[in-house]
C-alpha positions in Angstrom: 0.0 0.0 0.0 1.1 3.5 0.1 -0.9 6.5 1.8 -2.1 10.2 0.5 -3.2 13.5 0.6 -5.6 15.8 -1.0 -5.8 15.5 -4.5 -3.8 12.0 -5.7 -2.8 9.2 -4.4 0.3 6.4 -3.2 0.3 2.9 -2.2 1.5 -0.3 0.0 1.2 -3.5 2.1 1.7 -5.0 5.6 -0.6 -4.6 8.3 0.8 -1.0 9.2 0.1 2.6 7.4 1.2 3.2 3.9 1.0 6.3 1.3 -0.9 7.6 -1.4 -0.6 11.5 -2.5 -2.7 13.9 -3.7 -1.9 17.4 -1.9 -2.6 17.0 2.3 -1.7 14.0 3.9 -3.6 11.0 5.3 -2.9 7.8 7.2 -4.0 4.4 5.7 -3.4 0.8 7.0 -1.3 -1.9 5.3 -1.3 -5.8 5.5 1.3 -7.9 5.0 -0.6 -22.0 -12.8 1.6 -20.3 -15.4 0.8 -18.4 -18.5 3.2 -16.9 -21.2 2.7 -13.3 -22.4 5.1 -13.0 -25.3 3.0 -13.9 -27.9 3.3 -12.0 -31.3 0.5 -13.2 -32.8 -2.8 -11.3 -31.2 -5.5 -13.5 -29.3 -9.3 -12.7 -29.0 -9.3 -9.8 -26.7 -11.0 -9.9 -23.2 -14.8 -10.5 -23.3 -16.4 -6.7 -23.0 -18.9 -7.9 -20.4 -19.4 -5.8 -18.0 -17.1 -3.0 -19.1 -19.6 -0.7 -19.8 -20.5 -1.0 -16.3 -17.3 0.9 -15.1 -16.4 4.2 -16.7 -12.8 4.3 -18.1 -10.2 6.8 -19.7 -9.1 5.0 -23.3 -7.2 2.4 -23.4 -2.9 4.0 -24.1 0.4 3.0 -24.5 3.3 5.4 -22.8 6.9 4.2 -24.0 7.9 7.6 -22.4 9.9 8.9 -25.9 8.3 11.8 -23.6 6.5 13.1 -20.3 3.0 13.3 -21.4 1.8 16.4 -19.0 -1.6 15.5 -19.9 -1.6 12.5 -18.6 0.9 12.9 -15.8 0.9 14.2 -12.0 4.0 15.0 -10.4 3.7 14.9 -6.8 5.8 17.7 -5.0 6.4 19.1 -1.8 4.2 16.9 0.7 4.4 13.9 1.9 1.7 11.0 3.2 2.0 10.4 6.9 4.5 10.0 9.7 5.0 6.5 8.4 6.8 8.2 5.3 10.4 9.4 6.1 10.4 11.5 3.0 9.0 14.5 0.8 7.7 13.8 -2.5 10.5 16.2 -4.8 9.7 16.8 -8.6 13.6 17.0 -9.0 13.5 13.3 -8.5 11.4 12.4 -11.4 13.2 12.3 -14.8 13.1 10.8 -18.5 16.2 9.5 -20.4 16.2 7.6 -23.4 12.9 6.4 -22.8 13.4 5.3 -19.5 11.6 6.7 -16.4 12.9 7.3 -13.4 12.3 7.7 -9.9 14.8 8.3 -7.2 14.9 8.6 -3.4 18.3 10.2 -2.0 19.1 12.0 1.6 18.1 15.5 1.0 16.6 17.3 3.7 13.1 18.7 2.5 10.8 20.7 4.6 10.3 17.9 7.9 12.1 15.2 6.3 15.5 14.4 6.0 15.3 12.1 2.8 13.3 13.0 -0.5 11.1 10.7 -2.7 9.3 10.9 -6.1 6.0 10.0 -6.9 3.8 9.9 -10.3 0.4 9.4 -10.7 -2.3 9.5 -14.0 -4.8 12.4 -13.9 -7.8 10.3 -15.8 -8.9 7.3 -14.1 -9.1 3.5 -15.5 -11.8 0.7 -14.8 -11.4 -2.7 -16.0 -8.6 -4.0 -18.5 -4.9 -4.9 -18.3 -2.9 -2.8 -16.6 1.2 -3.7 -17.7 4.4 -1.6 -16.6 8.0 -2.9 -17.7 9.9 -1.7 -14.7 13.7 -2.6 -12.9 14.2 -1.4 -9.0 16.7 -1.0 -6.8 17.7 -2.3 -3.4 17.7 -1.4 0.4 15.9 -1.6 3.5 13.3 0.3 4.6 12.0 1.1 0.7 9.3 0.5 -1.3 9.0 0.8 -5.3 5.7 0.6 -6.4 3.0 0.4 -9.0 -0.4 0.3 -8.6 -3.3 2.0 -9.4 -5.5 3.5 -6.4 -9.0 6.2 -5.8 -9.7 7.0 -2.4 -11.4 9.8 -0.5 -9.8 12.6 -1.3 -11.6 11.9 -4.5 -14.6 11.5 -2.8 -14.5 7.6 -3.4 -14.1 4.6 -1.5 -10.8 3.4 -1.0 -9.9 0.7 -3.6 -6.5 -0.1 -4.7 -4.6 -2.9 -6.3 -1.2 -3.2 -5.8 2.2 -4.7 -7.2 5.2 -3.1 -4.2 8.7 -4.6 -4.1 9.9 -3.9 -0.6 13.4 -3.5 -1.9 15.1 -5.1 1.3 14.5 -8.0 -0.3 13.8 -7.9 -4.6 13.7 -11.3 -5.7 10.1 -10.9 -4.4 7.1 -8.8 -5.5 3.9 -8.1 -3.1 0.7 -8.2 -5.1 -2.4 -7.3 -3.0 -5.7 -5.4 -3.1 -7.7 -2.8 -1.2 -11.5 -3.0 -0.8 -13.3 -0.1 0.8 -9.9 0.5 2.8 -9.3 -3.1 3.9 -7.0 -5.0 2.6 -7.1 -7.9 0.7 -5.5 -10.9 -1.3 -2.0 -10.1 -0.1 1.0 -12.8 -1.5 4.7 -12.1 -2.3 5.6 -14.1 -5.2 8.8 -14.7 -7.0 10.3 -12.2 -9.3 12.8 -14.6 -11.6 16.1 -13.4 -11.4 16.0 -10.2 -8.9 13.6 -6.7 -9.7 17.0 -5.3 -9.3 18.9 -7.2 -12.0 17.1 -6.1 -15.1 13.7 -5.2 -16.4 10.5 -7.3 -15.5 6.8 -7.5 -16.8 4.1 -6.8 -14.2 0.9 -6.9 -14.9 -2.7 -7.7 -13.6 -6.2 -8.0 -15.3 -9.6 -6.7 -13.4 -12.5 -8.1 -14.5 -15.6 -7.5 -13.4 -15.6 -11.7 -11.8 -12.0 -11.6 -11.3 -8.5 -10.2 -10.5 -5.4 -11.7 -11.7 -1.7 -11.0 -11.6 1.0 -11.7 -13.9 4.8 -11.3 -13.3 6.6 -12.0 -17.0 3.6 -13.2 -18.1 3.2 -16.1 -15.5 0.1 -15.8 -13.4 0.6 -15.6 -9.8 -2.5 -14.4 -8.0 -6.1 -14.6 -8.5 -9.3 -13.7 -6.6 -12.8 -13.7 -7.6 -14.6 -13.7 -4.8 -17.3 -10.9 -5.2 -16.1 -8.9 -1.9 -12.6 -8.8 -2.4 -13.1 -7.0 -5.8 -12.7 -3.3 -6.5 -15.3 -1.2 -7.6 -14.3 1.9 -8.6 -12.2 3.8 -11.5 -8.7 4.1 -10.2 -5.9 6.5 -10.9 -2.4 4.5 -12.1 1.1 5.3 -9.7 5.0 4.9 -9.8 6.3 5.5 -6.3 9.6 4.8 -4.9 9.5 5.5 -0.9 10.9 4.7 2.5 10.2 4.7 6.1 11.6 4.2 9.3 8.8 3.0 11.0 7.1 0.3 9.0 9.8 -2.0 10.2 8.3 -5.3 10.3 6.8 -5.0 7.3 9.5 -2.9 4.7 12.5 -3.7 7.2 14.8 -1.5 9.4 15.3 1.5 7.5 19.3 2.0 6.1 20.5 5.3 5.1 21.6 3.9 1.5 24.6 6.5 1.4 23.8 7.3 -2.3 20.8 7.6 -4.8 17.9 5.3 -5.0 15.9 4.7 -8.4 13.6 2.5 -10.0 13.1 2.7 -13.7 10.1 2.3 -15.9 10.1 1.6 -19.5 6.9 1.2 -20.4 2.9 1.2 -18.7 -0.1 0.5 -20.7 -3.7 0.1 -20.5 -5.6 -1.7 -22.8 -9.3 -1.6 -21.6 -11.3 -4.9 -22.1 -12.7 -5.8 -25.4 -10.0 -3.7 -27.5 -7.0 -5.7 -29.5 -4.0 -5.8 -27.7 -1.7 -3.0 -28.1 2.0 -4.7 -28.7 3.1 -8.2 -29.1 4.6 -8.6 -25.7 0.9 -7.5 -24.0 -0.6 -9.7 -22.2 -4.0 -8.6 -23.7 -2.3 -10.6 -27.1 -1.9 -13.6 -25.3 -5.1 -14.2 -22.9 -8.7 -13.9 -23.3 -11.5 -13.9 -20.6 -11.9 -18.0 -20.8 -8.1 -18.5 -19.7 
């Protein structure tokens, strides 16, 4: 999970607070079958059913050759709680040869000694696939996320779904869910090969019936019971944060001695019943029967 403020979001999971950002702060709680997705060839998209039940922004593709303003929140100058030992800093937000980053380095900003960087989607998305091509970094006491989150700064329930390496340990992902501010479905699976050593696929499908995530293309998580579903349109994150007293859920928090970042190459959303958007989606390579 991760926590927020007034006007976007941030997100987390344990059973302690976590962050989400808009522009005040507030305090949220935390908890703590294989398919490939590399197809070339495009599958029958996901079944439309219910779709048109949810409202969505379109379904996009951002290989970020560019920021995209419109689409794009940067959060600055706040932060989401005393859980978070940092201040969300613009500065720490940057693109380079397609590749965007997010940093976390000891800078002391207003209260906190240590600043962060947070991005967030301005339309909201119902149900599709939700994929972001992303490599983090390591040490204890952060958290690189991405998930996609509404809550009631937005004058909604709290719903949220979740992928967070706690990078104390990246050879593991934590996928989980939020329901009306409880949370739900919690697992750490196995991210092949390290989140730090190189660029991973993560990815989960919401349905109507059913959640499901996908790390490289391999399922790992599913739920479909009716009350541990989200509801409601949800804005899409990239966080990278830390904290000193989540402890026994992100570990004892390190002072890394140098600059932080995760990377992200790529996040799309392809909203169900519309053709997958390139070969490596996994839109291209399930349909609503698998």
């Amino acid at each position: 999970m991760n926590a927020y403020p007034n006007n976007t979001s941030t997100a987390a999971a344990s059973s302690m607070p976590r962050a989400h950002s808009n522009r005040s702060t507030s305090l949220r709680l935390c908890l703590a079958g294989a398919l490939l997705a590399a197809a070339a060839a495009v599958v029958a998209p996901l079944h439309p059913a219910h779709a048109e039940e949810m409202q969505s922004a379109p379904s996009f593709v951002d290989n970020f050759s560019n920021f995209d303003r419109s689409r794009w929140f940067v959060s600055d100058g706040w932060n989401n709680g005393n859980h978070q030992n940092c201040t969300w800093s613009k500065d720490l937000v940057r693109l380079s040869d397609g590749v965007l980053s997010l940093s976390f380095e000891k800078r002391k900003l207003k209260d906190r000694e240590f600043a962060c960087a947070e991005v967030q989607t301005k339309q909201r998305y119902g149900y599709g696939v939700y994929e972001a091509r992303m490599k983090t970094d390591t040490g204890s006491g952060l958290n690189a996320a991405f998930f996609t989150y509404i809550g009631p700064q937005d004058k909604k329930p709290w719903d949220e779904i979740d992928f967070e390496v706690l990078t104390k340990d990246p050879t593991k992902v934590q996928v989980n869910s939020y329901i009306q501010g409880k949370p739900k479905n919690g697992k750490l699976v196995d991210v092949e090969g390290g989140a730090d050593k190189g660029f991973n696929d993560y990815g989960f499908v919401w349905e109507k019936d059913r959640l499901r995530w996908y790390v490289n293309g391999k399922l790992v998580n599913e739920v479909t019971n009716p009350d541990e579903l989200p509801t409601n349109p949800q804005k899409i994150f990239f966080s990278l944060w830390g904290s000193d007293k989540l402890t026994n859920w992100m570990g004892a928090f390190a002072d890394p001695g140098r600059k932080v970042t995760m990377q992200v190459k790529r996040i799309a959303f392809t909203a169900l019943g519309q053709p997958c958007q390139f070969p490596e989606s996994l839109a291209c390579s399930i349909s609503n029967s698998n």
